[in-house]
C-alpha positions in Angstrom: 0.0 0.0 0.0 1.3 3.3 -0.9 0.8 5.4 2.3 1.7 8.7 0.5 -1.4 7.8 -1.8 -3.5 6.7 0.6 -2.7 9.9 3.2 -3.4 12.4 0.0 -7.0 10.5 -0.4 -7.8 10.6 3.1 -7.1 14.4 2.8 -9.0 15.1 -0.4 -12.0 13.4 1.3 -12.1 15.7 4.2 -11.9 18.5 2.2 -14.8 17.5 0.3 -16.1 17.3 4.0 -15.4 20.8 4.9 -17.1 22.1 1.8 -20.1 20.0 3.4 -19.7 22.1 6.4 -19.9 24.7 4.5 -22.4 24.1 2.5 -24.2 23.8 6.0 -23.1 26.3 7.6 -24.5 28.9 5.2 -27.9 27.3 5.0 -27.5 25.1 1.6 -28.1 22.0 2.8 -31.0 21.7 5.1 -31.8 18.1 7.3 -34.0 17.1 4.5 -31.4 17.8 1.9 -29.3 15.5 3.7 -31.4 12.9 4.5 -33.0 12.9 0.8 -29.0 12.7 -0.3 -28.3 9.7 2.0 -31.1 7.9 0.5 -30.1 8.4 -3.4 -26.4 7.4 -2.3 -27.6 3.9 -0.2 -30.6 2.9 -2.9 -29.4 4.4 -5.9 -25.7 5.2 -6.2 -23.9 2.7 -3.8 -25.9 -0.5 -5.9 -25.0 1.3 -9.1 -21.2 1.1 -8.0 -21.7 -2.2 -6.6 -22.9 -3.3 -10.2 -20.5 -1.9 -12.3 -17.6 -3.4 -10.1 -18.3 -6.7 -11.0 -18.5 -6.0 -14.6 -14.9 -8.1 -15.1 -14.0 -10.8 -16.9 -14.6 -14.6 -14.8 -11.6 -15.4 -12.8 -11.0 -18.6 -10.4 -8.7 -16.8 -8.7 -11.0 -13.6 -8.0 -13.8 -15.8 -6.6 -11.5 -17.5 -4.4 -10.2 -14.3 -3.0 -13.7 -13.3 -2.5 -14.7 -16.1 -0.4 -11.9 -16.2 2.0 -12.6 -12.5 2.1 -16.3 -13.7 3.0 -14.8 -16.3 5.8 -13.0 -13.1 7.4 -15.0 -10.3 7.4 -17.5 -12.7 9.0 -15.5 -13.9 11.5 -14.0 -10.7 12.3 -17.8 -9.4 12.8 -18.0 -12.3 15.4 -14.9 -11.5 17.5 -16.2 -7.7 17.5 -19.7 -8.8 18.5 -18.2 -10.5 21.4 -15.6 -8.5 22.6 -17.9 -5.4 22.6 -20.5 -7.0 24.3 -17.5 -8.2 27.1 -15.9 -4.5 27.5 -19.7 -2.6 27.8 -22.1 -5.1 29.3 -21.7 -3.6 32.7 -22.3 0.1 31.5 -25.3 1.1 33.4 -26.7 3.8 31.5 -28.5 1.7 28.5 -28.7 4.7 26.3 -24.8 4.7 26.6 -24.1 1.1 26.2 -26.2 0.5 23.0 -24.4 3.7 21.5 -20.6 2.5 22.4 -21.2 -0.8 21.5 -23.0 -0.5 18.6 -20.0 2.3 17.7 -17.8 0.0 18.7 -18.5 -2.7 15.6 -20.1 -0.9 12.6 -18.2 1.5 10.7 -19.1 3.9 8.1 -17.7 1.7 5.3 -20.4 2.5 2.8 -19.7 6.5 2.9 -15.9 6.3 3.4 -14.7 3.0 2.9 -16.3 2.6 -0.7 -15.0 5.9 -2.1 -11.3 5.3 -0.8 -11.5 1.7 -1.7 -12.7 3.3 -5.8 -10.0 6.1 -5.3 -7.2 3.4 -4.6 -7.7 0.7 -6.2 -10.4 1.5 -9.4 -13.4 -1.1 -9.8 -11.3 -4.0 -8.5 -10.8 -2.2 -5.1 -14.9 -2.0 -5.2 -15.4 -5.7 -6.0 -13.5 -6.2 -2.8 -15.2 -4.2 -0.7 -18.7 -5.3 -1.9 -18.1 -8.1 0.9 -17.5 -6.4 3.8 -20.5 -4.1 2.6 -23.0 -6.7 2.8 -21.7 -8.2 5.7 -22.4 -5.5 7.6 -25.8 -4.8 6.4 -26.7 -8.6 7.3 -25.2 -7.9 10.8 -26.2 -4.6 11.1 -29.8 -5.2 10.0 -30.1 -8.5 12.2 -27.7 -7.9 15.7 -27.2 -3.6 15.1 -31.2 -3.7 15.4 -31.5 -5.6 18.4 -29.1 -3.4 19.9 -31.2 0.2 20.0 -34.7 -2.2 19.9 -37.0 -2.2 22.9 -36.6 -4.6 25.3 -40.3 -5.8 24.5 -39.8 -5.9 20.6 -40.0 -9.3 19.1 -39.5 -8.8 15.4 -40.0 -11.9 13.5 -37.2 -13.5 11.4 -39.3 -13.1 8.8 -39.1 -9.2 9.3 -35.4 -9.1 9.3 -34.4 -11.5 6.4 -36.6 -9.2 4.4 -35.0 -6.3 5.5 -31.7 -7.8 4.8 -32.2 -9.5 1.1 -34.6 -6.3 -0.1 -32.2 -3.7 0.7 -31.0 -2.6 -2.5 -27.2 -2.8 -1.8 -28.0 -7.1 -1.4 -29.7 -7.3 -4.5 -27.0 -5.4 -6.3 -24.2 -7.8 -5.4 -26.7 -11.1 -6.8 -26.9 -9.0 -9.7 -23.1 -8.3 -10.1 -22.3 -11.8 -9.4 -24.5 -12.8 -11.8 -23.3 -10.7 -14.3 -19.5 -11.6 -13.2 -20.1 -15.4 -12.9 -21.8 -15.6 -16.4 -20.1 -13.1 -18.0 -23.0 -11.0 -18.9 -22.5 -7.9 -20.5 -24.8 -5.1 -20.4 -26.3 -2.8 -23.0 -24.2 -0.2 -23.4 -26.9 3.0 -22.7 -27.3 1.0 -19.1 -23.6 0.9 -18.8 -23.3 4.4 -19.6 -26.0 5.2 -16.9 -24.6 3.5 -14.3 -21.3 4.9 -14.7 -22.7 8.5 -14.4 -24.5 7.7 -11.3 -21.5 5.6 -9.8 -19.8 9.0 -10.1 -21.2 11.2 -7.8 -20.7 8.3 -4.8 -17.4 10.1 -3.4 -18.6 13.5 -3.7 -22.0 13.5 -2.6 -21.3 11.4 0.3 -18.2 13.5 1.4 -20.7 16.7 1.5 -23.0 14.1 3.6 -20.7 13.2 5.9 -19.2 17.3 6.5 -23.1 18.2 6.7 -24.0 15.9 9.7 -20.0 16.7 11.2 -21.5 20.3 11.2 -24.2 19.9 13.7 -22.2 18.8 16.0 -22.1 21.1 19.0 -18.7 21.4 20.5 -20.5 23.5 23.9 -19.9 21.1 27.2 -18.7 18.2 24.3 -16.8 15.7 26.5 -15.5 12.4 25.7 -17.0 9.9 28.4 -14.7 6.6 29.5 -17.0 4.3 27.3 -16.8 6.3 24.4 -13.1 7.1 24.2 -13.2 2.7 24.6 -15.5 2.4 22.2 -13.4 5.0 19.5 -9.9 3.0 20.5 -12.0 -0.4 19.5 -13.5 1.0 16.3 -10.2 3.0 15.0 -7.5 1.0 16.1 -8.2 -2.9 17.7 -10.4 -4.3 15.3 -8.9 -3.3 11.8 -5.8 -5.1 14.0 -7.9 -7.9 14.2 -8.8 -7.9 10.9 -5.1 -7.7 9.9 -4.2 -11.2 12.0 -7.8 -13.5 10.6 -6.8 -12.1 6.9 -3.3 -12.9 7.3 -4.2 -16.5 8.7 -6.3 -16.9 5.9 -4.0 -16.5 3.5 -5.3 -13.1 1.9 -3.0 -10.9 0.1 -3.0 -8.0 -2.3 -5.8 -6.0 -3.3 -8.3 -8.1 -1.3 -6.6 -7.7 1.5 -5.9 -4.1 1.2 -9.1 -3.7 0.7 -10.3 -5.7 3.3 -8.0 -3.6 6.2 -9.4 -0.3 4.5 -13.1 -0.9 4.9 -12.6 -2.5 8.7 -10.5 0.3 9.6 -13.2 3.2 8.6 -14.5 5.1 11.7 -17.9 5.2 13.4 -20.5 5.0 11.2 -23.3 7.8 11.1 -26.4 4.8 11.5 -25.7 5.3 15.5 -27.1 8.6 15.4 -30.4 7.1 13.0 -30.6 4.3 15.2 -30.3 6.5 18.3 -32.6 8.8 17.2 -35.6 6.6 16.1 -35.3 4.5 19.4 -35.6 8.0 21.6 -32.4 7.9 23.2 -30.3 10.9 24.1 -27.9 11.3 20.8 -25.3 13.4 22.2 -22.8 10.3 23.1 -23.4 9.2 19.3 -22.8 12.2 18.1 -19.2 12.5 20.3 -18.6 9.5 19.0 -19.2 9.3 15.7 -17.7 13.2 14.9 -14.6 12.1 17.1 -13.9 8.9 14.8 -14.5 11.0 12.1 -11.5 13.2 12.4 -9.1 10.4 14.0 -9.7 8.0 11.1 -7.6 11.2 9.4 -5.0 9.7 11.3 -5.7 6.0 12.2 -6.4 4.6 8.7 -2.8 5.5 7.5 -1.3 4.2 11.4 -3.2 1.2 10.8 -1.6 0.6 7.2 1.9 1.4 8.7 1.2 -1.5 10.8 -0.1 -3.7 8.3 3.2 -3.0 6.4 5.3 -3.8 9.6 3.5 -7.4 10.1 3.2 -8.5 6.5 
């Protein structure tokens, strides 16, 4: 990995958030500018980019780095699940244990992870990262939901598979593996369309990202004990972990590049939605998820250096 390259992206994407902030800050983007942006880039962009990455030639070899990246990120998810649940079980403010544990494991892999992981490494970067995208919407859907439900909800399984296999972003990669397995081509007016829409995924979810940084108030902000756990776990320990499983697995290359890049993304802003629609006080996701933000500035390249040291 070329840290120089990878430090230069990092810094083009926060100044694409700062022009967010901007934009924000003198009244151009309003909440339901934002939240009707975060809709077109998770139903509309993200599976248009997810398509057109697996628009390659069949290769035995690409499968079987996508599986073993599949084995990982899975059971990567797992030792997160359980390691959070270890360090913030005994948090006695529920609020605040749902929000650093749930910060904790889910990242913000769709709004940073895919645009760095297109800026680094083109489509093939994106095919990569396709797997630790759906992994974390079938764990976020299924375990990230339990964590903000109320203690009386009883959703069905029914409820949730549906939730998981009708999000767009799922149906996208059965779609692109389709197309990649039986090396479909498509018409070229629908290639052309999705390659204008996959365009405006780094851009447009930069601005997103500065937008919600810029409501952040930094009057009485304070770090609590759990949450500066919580951003060390998130920034730092589990793209570490990710680093050993992939290495024991045998993963190498892009895939694993790729692999380290999306685990190592910070907080991801779904605490605050999650927060929010379960009635909880979202100051503590808000801390956190701002706070990972503008580490990860620092953190994604440290955990590269790293990466470079042990492999």
């Amino acid at each position: 990995m070329n840290l120089s390259l990878l430090f230069g992206q990092i810094i083009l994407m926060f100044a694409l958030m700062l022009v967010g902030m901007l934009a924000n800050h003198i009244q151009f983007m309003h909440e339901q500018t934002a939240n009707d942006l975060t809709n077109v880039l998770l139903y509309i962009v993200s599976p248009c980019l997810i398509i057109k990455s697996f628009e390659k030639p069949y290769s035995a070899s690409r499968i079987h780095a996508f599986l073993i990246l599949a084995v990982g990120i899975f059971i990567v998810y797992l030792i997160q699940i359980v390691v959070s649940k270890l360090f913030f079980h005994k948090i006695s403010d529920h609020n605040l244990r749902r929000i650093v544990e749930y910060g904790s494991i889910y990242s913000n892999a769709g709004f940073i992870g895919i645009p760095l992981a297109s800026s680094l490494f083109g489509s093939t970067g994106v095919f990569y990262a396709v797997v630790p995208l759906a992994m974390f919407n079938i764990f976020n859907w299924t375990h990230g939901v339990k964590l903000f439900a109320a203690p009386d909800s009883d959703q069905s399984l029914q409820k949730k598979l549906k939730t998981i296999f009708l999000n767009p972003n799922i149906i996208a990669l059965v779609v692109g593996l389709c197309l990649f397995l039986f090396s479909i081509q498509l018409p070229a007016l629908v290639n052309q369309m999705i390659d204008y829409i996959s365009a405006i995924n780094t851009p447009v979810s930069m601005l997103v990202i500065g937008n919600s940084l810029a409501n952040i108030s930094l009057k009485g902000f304070k770090l609590q004990r759990p949450v500066l756990v919580s951003l060390g776990l998130r920034n730092l320990v589990y793209p570490l972990v990710t680093i050993v499983v992939m290495q024991f697995l045998g993963l190498t290359g892009v895939p694993l590049s790729t692999a380290i890049l999306m685990m190592a993304c910070p907080v991801g802003g779904m605490v605050v939605l999650f927060t929010l629609q379960a009635h909880g006080k979202q100051d503590p996701a808000l801390a956190l998820m701002g706070t990972s933000t503008l580490l990860s500035l620092v953190t994604i390249p440290a955990v590269f250096l790293i990466s470079n040291w042990l492999l």
